[in-house]
mmJSON file of the N, C-alpha and C atoms, coordinates in Angstrom:
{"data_MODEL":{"atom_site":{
"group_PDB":["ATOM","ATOM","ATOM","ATOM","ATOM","ATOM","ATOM","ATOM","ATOM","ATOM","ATOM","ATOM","ATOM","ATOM","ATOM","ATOM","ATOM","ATOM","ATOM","ATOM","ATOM","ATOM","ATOM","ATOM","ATOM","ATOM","ATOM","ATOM","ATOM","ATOM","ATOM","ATOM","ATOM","ATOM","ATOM","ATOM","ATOM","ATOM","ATOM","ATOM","ATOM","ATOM","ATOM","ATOM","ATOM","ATOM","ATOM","ATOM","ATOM","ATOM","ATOM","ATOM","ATOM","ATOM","ATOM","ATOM","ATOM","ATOM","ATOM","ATOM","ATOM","ATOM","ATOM","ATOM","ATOM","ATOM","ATOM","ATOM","ATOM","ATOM","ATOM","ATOM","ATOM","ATOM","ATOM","ATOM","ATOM","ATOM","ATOM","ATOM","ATOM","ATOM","ATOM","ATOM","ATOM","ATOM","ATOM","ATOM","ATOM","ATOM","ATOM","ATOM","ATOM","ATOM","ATOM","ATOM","ATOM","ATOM","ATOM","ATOM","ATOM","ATOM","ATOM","ATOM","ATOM","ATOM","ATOM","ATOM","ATOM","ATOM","ATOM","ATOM","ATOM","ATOM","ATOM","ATOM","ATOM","ATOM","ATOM","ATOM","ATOM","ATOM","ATOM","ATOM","ATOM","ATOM","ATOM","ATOM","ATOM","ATOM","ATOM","ATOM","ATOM","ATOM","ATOM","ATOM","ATOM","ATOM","ATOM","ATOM","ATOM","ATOM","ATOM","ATOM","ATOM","ATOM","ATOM","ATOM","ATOM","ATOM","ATOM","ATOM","ATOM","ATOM","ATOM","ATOM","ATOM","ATOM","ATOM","ATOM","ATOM","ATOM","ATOM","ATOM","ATOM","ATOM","ATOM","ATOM","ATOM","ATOM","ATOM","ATOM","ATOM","ATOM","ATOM","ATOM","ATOM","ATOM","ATOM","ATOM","ATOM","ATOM","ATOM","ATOM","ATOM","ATOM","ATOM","ATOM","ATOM","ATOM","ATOM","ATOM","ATOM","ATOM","ATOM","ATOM","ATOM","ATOM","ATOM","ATOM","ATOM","ATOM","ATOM","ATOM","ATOM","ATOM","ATOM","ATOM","ATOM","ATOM","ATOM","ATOM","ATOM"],
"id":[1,2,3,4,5,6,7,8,9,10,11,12,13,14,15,16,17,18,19,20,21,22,23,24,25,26,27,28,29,30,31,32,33,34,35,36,37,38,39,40,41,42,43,44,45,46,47,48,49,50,51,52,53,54,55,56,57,58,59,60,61,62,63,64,65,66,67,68,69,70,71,72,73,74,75,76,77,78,79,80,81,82,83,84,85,86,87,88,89,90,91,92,93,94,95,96,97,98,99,100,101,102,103,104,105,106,107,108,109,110,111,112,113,114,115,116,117,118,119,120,121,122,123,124,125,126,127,128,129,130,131,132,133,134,135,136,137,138,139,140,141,142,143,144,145,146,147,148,149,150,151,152,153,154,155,156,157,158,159,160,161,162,163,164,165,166,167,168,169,170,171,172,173,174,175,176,177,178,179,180,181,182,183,184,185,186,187,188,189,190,191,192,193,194,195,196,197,198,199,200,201,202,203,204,205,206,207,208,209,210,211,212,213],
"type_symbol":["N","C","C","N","C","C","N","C","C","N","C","C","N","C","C","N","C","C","N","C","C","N","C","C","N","C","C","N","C","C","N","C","C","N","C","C","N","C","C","N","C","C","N","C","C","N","C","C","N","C","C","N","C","C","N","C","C","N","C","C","N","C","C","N","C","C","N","C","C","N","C","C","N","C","C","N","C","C","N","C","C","N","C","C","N","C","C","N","C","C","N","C","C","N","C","C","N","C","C","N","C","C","N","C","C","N","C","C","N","C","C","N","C","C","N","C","C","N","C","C","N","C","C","N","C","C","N","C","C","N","C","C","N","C","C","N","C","C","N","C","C","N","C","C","N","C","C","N","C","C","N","C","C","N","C","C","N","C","C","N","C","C","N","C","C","N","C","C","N","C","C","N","C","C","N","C","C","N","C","C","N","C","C","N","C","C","N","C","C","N","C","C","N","C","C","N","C","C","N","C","C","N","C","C","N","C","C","N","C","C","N","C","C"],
"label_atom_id":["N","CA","C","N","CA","C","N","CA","C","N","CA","C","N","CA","C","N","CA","C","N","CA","C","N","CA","C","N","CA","C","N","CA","C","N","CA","C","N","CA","C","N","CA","C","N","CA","C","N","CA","C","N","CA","C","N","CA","C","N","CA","C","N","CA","C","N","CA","C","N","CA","C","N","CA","C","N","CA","C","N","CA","C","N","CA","C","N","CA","C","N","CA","C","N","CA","C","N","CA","C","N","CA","C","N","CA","C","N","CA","C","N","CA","C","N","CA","C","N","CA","C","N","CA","C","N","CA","C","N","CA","C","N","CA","C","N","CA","C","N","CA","C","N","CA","C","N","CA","C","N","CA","C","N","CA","C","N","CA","C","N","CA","C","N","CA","C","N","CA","C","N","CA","C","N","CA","C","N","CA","C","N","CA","C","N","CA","C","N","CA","C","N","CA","C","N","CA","C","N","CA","C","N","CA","C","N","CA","C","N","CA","C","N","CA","C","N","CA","C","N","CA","C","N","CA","C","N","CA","C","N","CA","C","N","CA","C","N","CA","C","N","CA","C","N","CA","C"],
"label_alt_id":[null,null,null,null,null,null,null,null,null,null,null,null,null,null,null,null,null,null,null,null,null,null,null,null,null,null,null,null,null,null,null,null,null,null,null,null,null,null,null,null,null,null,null,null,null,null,null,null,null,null,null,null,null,null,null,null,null,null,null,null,null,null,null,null,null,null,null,null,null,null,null,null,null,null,null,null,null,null,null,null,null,null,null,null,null,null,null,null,null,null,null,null,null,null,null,null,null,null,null,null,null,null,null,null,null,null,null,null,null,null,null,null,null,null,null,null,null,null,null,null,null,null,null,null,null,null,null,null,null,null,null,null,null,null,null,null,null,null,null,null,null,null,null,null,null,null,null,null,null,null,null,null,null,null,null,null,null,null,null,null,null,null,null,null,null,null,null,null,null,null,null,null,null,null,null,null,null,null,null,null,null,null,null,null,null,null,null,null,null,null,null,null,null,null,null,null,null,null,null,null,null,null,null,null,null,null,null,null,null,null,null,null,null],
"label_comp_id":["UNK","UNK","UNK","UNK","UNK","UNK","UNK","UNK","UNK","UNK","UNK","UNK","UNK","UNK","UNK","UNK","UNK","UNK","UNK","UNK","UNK","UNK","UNK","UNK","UNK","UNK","UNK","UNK","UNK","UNK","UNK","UNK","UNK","UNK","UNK","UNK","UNK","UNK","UNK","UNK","UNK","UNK","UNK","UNK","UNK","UNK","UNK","UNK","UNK","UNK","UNK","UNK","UNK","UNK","UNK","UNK","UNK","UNK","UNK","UNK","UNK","UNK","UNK","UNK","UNK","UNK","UNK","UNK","UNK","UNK","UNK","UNK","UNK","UNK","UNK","UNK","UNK","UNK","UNK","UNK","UNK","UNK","UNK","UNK","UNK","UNK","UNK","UNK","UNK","UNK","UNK","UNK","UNK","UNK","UNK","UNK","UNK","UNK","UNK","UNK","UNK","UNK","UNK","UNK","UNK","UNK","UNK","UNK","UNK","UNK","UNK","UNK","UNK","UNK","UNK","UNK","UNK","UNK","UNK","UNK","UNK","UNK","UNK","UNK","UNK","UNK","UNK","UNK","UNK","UNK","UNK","UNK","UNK","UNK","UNK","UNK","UNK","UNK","UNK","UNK","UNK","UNK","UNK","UNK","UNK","UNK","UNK","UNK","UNK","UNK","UNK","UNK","UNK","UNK","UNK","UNK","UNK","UNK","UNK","UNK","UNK","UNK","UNK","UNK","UNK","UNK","UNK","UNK","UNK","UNK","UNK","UNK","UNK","UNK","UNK","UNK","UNK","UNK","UNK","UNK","UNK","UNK","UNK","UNK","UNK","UNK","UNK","UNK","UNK","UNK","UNK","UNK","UNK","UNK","UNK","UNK","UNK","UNK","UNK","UNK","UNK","UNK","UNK","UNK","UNK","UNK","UNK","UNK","UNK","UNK","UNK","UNK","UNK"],
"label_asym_id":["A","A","A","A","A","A","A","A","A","A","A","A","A","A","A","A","A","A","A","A","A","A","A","A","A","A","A","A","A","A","A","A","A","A","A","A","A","A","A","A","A","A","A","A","A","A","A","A","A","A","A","A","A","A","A","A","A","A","A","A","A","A","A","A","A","A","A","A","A","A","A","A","A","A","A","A","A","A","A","A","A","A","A","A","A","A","A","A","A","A","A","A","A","A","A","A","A","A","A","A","A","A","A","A","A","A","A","A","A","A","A","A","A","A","A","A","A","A","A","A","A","A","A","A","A","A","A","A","A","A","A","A","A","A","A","A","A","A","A","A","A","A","A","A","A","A","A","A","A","A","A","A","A","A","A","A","A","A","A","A","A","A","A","A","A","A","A","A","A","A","A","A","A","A","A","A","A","A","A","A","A","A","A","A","A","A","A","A","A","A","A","A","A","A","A","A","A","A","A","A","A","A","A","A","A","A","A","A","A","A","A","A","A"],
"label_entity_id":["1","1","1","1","1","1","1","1","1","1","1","1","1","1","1","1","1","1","1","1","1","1","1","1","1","1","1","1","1","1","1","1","1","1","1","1","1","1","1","1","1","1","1","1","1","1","1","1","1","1","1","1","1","1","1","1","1","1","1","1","1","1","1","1","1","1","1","1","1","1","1","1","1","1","1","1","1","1","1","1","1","1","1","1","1","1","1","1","1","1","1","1","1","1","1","1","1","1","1","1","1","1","1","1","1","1","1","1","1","1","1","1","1","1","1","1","1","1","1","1","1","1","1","1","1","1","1","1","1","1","1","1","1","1","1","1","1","1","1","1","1","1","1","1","1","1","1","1","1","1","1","1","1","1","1","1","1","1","1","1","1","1","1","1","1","1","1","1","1","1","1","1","1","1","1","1","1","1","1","1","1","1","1","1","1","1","1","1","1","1","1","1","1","1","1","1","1","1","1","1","1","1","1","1","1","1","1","1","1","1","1","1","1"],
"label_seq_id":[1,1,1,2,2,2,3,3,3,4,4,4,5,5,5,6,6,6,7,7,7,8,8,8,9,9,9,10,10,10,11,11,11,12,12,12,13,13,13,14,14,14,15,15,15,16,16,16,17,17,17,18,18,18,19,19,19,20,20,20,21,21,21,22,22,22,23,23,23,24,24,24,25,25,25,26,26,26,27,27,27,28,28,28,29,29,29,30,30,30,31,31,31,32,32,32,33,33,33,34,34,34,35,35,35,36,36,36,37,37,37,38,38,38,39,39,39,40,40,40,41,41,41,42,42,42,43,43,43,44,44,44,45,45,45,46,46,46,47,47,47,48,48,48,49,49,49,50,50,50,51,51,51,52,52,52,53,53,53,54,54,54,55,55,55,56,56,56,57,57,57,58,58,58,59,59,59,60,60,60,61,61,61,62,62,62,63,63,63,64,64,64,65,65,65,66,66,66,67,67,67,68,68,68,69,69,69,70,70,70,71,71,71],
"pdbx_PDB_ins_code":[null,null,null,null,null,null,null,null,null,null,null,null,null,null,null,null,null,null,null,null,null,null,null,null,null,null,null,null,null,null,null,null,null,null,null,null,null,null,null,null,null,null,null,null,null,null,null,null,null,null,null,null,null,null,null,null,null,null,null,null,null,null,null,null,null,null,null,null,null,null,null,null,null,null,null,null,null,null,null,null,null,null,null,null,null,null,null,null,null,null,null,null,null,null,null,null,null,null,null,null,null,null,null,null,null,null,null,null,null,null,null,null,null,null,null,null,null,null,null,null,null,null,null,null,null,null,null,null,null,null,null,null,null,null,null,null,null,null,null,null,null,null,null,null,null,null,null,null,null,null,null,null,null,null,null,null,null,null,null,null,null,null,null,null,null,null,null,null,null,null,null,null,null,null,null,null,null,null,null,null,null,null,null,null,null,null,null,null,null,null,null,null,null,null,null,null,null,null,null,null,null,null,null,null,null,null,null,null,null,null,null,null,null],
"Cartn_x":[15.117,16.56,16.863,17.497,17.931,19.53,19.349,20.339,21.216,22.71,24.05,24.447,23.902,24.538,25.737,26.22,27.682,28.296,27.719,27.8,28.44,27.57,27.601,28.782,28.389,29.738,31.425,31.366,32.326,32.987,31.913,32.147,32.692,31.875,32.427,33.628,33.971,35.515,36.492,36.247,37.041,37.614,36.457,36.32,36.536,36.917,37.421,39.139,39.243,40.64,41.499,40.834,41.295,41.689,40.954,40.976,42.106,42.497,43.677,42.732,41.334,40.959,40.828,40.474,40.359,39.035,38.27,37.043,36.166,35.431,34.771,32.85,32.168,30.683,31.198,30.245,30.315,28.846,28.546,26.847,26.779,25.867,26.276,24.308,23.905,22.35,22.257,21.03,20.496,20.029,20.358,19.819,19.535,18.831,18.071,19.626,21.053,21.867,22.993,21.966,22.982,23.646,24.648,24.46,25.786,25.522,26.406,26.456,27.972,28.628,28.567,28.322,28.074,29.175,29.53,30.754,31.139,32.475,33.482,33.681,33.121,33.701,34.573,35.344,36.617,35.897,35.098,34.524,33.043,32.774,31.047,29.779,28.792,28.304,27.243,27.182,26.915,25.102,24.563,23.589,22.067,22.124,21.193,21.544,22.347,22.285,22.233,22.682,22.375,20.499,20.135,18.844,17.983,18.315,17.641,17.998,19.003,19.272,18.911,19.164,19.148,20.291,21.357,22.765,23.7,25.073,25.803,26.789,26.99,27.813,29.171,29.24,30.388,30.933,30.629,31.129,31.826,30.736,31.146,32.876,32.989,33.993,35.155,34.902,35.565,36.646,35.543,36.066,36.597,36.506,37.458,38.484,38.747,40.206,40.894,40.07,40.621,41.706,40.615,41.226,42.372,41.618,42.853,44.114,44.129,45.445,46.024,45.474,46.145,46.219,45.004,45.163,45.309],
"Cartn_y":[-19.277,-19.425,-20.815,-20.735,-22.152,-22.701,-24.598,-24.968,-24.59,-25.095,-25.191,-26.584,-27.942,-29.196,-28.677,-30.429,-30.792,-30.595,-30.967,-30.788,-29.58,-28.864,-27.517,-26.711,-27.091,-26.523,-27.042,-28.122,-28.415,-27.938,-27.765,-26.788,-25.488,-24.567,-23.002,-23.241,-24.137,-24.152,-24.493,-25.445,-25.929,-24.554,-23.901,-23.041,-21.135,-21.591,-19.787,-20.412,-21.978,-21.68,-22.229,-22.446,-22.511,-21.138,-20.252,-18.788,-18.054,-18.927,-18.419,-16.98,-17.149,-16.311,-16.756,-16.064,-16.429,-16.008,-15.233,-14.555,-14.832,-15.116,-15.123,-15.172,-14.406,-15.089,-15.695,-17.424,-18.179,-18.223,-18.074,-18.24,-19.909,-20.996,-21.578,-22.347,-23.034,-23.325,-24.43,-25.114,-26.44,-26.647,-27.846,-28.343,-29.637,-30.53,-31.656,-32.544,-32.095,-33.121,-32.361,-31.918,-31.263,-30.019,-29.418,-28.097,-27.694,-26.131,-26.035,-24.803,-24.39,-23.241,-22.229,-21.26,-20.179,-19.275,-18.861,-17.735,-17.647,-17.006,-17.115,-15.072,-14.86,-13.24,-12.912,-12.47,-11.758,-11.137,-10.035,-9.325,-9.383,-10.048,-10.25,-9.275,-9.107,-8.21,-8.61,-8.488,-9.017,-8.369,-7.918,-6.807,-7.628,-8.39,-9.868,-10.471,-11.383,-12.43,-11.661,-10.452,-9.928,-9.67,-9.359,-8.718,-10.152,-11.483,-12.212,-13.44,-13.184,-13.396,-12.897,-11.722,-10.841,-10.537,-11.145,-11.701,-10.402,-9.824,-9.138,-9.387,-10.028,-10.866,-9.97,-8.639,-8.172,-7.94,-8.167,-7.828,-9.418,-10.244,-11.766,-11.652,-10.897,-11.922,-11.414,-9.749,-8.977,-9.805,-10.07,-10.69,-11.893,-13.089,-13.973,-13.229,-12.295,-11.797,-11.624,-10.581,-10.254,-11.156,-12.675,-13.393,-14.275,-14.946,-15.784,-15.28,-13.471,-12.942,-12.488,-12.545,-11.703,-10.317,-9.791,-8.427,-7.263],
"Cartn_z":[-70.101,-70.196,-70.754,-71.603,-72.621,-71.556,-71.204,-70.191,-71.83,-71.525,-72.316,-72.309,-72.975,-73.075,-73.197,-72.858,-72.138,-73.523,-74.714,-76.438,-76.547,-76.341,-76.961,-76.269,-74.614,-74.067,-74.368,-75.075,-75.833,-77.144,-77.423,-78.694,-78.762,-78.144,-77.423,-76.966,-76.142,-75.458,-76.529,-77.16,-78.156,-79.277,-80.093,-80.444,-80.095,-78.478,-77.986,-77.851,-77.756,-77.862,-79.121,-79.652,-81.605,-81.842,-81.17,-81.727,-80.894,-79.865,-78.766,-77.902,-77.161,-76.742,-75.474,-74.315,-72.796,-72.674,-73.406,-73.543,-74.562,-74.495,-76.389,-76.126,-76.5,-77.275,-78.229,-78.466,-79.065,-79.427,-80.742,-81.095,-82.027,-81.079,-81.499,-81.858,-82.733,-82.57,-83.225,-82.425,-82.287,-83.854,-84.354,-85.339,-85.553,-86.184,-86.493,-86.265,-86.974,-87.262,-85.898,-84.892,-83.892,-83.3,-82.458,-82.327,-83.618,-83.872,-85.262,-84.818,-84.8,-85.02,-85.432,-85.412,-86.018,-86.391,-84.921,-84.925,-83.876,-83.791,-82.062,-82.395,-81.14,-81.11,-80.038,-80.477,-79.106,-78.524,-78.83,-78.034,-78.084,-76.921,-77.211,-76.429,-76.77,-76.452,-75.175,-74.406,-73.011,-72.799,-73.374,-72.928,-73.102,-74.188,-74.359,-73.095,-72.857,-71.705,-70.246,-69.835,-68.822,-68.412,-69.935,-69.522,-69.466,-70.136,-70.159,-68.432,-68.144,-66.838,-65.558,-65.5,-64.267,-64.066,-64.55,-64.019,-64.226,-63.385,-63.865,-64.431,-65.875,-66.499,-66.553,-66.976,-67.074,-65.921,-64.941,-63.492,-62.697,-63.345,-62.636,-63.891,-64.869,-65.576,-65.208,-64.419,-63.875,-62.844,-62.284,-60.711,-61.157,-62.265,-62.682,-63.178,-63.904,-64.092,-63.327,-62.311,-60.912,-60.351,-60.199,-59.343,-60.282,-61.666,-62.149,-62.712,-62.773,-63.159,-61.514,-61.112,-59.908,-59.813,-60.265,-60.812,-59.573],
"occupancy":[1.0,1.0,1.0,1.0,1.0,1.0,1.0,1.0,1.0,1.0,1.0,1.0,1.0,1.0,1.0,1.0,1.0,1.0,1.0,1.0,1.0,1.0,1.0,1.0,1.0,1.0,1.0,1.0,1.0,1.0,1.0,1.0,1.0,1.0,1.0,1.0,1.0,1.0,1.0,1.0,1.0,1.0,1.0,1.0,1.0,1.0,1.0,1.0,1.0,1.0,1.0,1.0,1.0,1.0,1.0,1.0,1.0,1.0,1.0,1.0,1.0,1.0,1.0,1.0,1.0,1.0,1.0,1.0,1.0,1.0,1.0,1.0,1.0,1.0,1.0,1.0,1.0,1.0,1.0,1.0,1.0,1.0,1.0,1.0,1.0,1.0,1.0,1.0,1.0,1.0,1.0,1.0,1.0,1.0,1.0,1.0,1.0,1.0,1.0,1.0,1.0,1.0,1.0,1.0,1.0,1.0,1.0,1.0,1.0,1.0,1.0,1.0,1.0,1.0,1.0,1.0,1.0,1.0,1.0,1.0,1.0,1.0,1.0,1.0,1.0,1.0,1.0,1.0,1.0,1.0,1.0,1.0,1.0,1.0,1.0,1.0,1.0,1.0,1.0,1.0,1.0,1.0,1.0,1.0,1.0,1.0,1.0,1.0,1.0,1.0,1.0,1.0,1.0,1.0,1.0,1.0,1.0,1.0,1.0,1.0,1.0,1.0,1.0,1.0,1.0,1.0,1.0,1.0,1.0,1.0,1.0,1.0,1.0,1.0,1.0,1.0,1.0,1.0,1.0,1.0,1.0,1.0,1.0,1.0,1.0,1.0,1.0,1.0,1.0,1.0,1.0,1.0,1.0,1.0,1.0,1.0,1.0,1.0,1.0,1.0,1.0,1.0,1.0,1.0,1.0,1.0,1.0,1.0,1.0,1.0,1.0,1.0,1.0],
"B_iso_or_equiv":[0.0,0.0,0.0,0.0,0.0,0.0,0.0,0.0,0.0,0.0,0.0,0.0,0.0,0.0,0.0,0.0,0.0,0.0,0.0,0.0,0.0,0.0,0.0,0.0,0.0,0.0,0.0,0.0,0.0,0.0,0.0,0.0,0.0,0.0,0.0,0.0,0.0,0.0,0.0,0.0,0.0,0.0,0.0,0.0,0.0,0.0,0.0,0.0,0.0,0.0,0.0,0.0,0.0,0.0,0.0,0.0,0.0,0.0,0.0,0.0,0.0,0.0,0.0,0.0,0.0,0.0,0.0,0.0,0.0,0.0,0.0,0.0,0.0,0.0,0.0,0.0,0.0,0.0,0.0,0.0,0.0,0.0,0.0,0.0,0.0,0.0,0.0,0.0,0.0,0.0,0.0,0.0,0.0,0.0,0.0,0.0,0.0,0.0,0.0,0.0,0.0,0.0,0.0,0.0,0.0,0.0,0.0,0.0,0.0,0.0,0.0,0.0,0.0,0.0,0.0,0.0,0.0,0.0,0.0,0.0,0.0,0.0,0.0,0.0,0.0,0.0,0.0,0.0,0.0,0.0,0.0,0.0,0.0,0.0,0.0,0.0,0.0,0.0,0.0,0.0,0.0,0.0,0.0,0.0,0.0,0.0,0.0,0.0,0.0,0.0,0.0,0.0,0.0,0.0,0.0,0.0,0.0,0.0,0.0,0.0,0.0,0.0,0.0,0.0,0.0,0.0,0.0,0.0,0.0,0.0,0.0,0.0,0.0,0.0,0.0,0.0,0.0,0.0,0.0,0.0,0.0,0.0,0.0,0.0,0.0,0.0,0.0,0.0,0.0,0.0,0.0,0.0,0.0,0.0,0.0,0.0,0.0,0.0,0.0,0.0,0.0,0.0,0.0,0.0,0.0,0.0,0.0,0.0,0.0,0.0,0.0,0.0,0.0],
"pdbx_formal_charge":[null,null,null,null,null,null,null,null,null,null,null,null,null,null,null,null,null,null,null,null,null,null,null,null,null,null,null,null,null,null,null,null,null,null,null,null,null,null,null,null,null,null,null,null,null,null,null,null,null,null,null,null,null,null,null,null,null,null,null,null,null,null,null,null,null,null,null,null,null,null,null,null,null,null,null,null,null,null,null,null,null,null,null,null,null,null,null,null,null,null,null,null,null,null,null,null,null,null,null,null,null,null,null,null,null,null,null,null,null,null,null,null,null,null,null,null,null,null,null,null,null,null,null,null,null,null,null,null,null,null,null,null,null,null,null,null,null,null,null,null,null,null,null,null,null,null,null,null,null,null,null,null,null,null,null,null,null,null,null,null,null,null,null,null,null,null,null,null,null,null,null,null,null,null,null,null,null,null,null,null,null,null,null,null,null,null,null,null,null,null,null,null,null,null,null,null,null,null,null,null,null,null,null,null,null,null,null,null,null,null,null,null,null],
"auth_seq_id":[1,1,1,2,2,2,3,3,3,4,4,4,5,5,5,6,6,6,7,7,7,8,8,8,9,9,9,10,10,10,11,11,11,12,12,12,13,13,13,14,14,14,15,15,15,16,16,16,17,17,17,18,18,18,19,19,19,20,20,20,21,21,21,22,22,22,23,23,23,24,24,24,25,25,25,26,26,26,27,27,27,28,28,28,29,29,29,30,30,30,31,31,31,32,32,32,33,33,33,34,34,34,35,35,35,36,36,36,37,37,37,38,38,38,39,39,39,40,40,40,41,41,41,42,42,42,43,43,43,44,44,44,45,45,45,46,46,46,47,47,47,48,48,48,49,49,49,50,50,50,51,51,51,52,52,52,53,53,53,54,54,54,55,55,55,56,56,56,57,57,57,58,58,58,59,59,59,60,60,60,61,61,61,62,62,62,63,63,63,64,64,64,65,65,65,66,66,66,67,67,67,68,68,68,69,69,69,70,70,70,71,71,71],
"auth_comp_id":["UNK","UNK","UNK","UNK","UNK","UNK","UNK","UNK","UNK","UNK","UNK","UNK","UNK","UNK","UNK","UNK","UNK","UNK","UNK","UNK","UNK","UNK","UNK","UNK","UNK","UNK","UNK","UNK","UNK","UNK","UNK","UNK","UNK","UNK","UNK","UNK","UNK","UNK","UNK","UNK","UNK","UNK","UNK","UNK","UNK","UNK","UNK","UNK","UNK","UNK","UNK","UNK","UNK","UNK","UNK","UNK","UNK","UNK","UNK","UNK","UNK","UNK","UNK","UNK","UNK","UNK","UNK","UNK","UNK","UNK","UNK","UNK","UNK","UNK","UNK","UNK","UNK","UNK","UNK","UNK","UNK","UNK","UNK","UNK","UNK","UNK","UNK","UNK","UNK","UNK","UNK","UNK","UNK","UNK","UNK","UNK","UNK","UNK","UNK","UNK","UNK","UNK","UNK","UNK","UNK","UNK","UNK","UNK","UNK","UNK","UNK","UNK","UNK","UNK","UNK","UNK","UNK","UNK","UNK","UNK","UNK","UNK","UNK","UNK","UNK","UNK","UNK","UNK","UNK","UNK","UNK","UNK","UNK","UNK","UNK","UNK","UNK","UNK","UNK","UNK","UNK","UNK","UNK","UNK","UNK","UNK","UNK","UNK","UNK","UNK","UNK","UNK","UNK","UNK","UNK","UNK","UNK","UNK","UNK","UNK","UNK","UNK","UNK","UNK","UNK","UNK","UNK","UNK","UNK","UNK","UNK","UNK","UNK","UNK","UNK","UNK","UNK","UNK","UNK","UNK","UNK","UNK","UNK","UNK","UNK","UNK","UNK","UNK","UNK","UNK","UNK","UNK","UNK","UNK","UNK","UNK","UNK","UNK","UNK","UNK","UNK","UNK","UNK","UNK","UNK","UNK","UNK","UNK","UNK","UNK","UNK","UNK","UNK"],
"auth_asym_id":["A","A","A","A","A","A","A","A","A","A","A","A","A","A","A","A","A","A","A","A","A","A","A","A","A","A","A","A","A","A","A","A","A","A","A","A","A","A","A","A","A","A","A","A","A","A","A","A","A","A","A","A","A","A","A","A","A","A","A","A","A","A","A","A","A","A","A","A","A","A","A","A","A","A","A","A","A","A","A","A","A","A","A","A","A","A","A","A","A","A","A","A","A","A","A","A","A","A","A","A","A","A","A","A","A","A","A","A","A","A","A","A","A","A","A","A","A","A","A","A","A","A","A","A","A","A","A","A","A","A","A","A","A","A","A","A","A","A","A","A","A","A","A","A","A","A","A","A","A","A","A","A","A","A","A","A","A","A","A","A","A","A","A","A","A","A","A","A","A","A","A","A","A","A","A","A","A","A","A","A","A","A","A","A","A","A","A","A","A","A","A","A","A","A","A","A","A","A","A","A","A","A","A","A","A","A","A","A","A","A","A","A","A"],
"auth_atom_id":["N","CA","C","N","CA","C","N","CA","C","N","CA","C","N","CA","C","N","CA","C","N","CA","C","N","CA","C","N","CA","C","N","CA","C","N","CA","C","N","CA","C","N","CA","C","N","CA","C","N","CA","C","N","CA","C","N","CA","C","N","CA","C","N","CA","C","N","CA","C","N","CA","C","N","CA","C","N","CA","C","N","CA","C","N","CA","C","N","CA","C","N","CA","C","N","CA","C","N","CA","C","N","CA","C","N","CA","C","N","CA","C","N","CA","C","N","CA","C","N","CA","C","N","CA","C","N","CA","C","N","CA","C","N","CA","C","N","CA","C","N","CA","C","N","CA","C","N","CA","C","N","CA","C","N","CA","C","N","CA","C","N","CA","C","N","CA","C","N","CA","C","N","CA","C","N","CA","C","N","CA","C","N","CA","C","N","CA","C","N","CA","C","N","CA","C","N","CA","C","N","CA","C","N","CA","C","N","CA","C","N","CA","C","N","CA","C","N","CA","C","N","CA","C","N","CA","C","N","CA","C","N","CA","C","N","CA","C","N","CA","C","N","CA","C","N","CA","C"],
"pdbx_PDB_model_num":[1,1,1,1,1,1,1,1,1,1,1,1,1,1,1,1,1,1,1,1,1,1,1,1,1,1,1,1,1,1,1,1,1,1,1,1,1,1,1,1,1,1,1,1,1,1,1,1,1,1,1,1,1,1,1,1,1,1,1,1,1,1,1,1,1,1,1,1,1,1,1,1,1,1,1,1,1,1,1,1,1,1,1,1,1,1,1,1,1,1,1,1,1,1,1,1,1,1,1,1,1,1,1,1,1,1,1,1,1,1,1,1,1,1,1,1,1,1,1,1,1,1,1,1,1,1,1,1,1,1,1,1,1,1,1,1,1,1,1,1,1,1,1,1,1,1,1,1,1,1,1,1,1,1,1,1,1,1,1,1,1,1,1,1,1,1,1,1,1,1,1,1,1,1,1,1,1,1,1,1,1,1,1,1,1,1,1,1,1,1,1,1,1,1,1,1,1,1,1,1,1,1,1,1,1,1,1,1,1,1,1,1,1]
}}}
């Protein structure tokens, strides 16, 4: 599992809300002059980072909607 510098997580954030999204895969990769952007998706496909986690990603983002809309 690759950590997410404080960099990079700057970037993705910066970049899901340029795009006005609350959600986004952000593909973003390491290079010699730093991390570089790739692409911001509205709808990202969760099925890579679940299997490489263990994690239930579409369910954890569930339960943040849940809670930060008041759903």
């Amino acid at each position: 599992v690759i950590k997410v510098t404080a960099e990079e997580k700057k970037i993705a954030i910066k970049a899901a809300k340029a795009m006005d999204l609350k959600v986004a895969g952000v593909d973003i990769i390491r290079s010699s002059k730093g991390p570089l952007l790739l692409e911001v998706n509205s709808s990202p496909g969760l099925e890579g980072i679940e299997g490489a986690t263990n994690k239930d990603i579409a369910g954890e983002m569930i339960r943040a909607i849940e809670k930060n809309f008041k759903l």
